[in-house]
Structures are given as structure tokens and as C-alpha cells.
C-alpha positions in Angstrom: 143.4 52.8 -33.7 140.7 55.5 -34.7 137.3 55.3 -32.5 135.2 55.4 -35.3 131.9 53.2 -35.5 131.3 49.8 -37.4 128.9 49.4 -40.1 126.2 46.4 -38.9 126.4 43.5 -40.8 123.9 40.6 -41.3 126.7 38.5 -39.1 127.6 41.2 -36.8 123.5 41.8 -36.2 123.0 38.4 -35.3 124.0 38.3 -31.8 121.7 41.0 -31.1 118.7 39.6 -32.9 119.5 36.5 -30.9 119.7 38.0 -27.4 116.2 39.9 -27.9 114.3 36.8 -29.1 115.2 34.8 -26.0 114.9 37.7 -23.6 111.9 37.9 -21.5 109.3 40.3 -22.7 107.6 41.8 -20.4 103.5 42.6 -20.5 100.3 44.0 -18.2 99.9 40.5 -17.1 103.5 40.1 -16.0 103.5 43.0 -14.2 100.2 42.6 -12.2 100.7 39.8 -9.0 98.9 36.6 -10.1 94.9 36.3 -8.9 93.5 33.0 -8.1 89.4 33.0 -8.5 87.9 30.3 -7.0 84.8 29.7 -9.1 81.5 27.3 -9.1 81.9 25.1 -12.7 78.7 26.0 -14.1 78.5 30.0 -13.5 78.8 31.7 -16.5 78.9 35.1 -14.9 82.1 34.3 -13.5 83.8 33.3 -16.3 83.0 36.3 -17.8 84.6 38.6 -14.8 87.5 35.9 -15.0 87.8 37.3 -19.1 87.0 41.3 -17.3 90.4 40.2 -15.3 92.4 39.3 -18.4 92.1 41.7 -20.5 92.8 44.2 -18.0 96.2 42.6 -17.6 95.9 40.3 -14.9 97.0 37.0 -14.4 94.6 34.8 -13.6 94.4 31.0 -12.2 90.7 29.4 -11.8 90.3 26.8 -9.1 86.7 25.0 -10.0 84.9 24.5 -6.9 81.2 23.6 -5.9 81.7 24.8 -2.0 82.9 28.0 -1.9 81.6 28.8 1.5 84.5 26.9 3.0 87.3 29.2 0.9 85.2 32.7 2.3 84.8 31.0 6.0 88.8 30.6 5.6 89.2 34.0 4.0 87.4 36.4 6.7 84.4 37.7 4.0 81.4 38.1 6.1 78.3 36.6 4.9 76.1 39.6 4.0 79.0 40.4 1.4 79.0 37.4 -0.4 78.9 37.1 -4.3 79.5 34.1 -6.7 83.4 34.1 -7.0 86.5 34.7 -4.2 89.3 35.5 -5.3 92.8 36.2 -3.5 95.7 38.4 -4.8 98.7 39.8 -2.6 97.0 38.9 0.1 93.9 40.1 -0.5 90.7 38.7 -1.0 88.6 39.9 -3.7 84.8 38.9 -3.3 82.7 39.1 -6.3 82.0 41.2 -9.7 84.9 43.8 -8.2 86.0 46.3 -11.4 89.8 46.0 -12.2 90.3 49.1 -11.5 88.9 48.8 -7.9 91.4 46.2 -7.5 94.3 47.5 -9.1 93.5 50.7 -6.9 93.6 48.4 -3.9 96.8 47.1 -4.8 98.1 50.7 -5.3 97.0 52.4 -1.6 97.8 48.8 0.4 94.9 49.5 2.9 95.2 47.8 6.1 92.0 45.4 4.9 91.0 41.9 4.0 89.6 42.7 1.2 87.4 44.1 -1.6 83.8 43.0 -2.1 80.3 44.0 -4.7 77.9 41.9 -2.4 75.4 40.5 -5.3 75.3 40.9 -8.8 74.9 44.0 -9.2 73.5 44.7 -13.3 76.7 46.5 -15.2 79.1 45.2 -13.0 82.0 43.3 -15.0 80.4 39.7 -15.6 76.9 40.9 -15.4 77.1 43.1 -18.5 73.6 43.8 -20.3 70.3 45.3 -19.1 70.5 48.8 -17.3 73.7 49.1 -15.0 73.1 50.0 -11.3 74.8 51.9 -9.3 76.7 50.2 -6.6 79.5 50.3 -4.2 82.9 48.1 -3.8 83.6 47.5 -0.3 86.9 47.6 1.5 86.2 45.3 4.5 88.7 44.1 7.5 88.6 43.9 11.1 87.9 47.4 11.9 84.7 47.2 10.1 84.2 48.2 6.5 83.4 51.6 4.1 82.9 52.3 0.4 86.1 51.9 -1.2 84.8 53.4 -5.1 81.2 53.8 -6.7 80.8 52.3 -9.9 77.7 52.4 -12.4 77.9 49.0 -14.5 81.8 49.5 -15.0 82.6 53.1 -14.7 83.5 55.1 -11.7 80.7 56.6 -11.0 80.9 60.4 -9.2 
């Protein structure tokens, strides 16, 4: 028997061409843990940081809600950092018009933290898009107090 290779034929390819259609594929969005936002129905701004999300590769689940103060009481974010949207991701909480990169940062260093948060809504920020963008800061708060976690201005990193 000589060790020589087999020319690929339609019927010998077919196997193959079967195994990678049914094989999972893998994307940004399946890589990234899954983000619940918990969002009032009527706020356009945070469907638009909801869209900011996905096409940065994460998945996202919306949870409509009219009282969010009872998901931030339950979640630890202090009142003078509240936004329009909470959302949670490995164990995080993520308070407001937050870049993706600030979170996918967080999700990178694993600070010992509750959370990120843009107190606001801050002009630039992703869902506030249009006008002149501010300068603002993302805030990595807990329970041993809080500090600037990134500067952006509208959605860049700002120096």
C-alpha cells in the first residue's frame, strides 16, 4: 500500500462540506458574555446605545421596564450616578451611555467593582450622538468608593 494522497471528489467532499455547515460558527457576539439592559419603552436614546452594543459585538437582551429605580436600588448604583438604562453583564452592572470599549475594558482588568457608570447624558456619548460631544468620564464605582475608570469625548478615548 503506497501513502500517497487521494484526489477529492464531489462524493468524497461531501462529508466535509456537511460537517462545516452544521458546525457552530463562531462571532464577536458569541464571544462577548450576554448584557441584559433594562430600558424605559419610550427612550429612544437607549435604543440607540442598545444598537452602540450590537454592533460592537455584544449580545444583548432588553427587558422593558417603566421603574427602573427598583433594578439600581437592587443593583448597588448610587443615586447621583444614575442615567436612563442599567444594565448587568458578568456580574457587573453597567449604568448608562457607557462606550463599549469602557465595558469590554472592564471585562478585561476584572476590577473588584460593581460597576461602570456616565452619570447623565452626556452629548457624544454612544446614544446621544449629534450636537457637540462633551468631555466626560466613565466611573468604576463599588464599595470602596469610586474613580475615573477612562475619559471619553462623544465616543473616543479622550487623552
Amino acid at each position: 500500500m503506497t501513502n500517497q494522497p487521494r484526489n477529492l471528489t464531489r462524493r468524497s467532499a461531501l462529508p466535509i462540506f456537511a460537517a462545516a455547515l452544521f458546525s457552530p460558527t463562531f462571532s464577536a457576539s458569541a464571544q462577548s458574555p450576554a448584557i441584559t439592559v433594562h430600558k424605559d419603552p419610550n427612550c429612544g436614546c437607549c435604543t440607540g446605545w442598545v444598537r452602540h452594543l450590537k454592533d460592537a459585538g455584544f449580545a444583548v437582551t432588553v427587558e422593558e421596564t417603566v421603574n427602573l429605580q427598583a433594578f439600581r436600588k437592587r443593583l448597588g448604583v448610587p443615586s447621583d450616578l444614575v442615567a436612563c438604562h442599567t444594565a448587568e453583564i458578568a456580574g457587573y452592572v453597567i449604568e448608562g451611555h457607557v462606550p463599549a470599549i469602557a465595558v469590554r475594558q472592564l471585562l478585561e482588568k476584572r476590577p473588584a467593582a460593581v460597576g461602570l457608570a456616565v452619570p447623565g447624558m452626556p452629548a457624544g456619548s454612544p446614544g446621544m450622538e449629534g450636537g457637540t460631544p462633551q468631555k466626560y468620564d466613565v466611573v468604576l464605582f463599588g464599595t470602596s468608593g469610586r474613580q475615573s475608570f477612562m475619559k471619553f469625548i462623544g465616543s473616543e478615548i479622550a487623552s
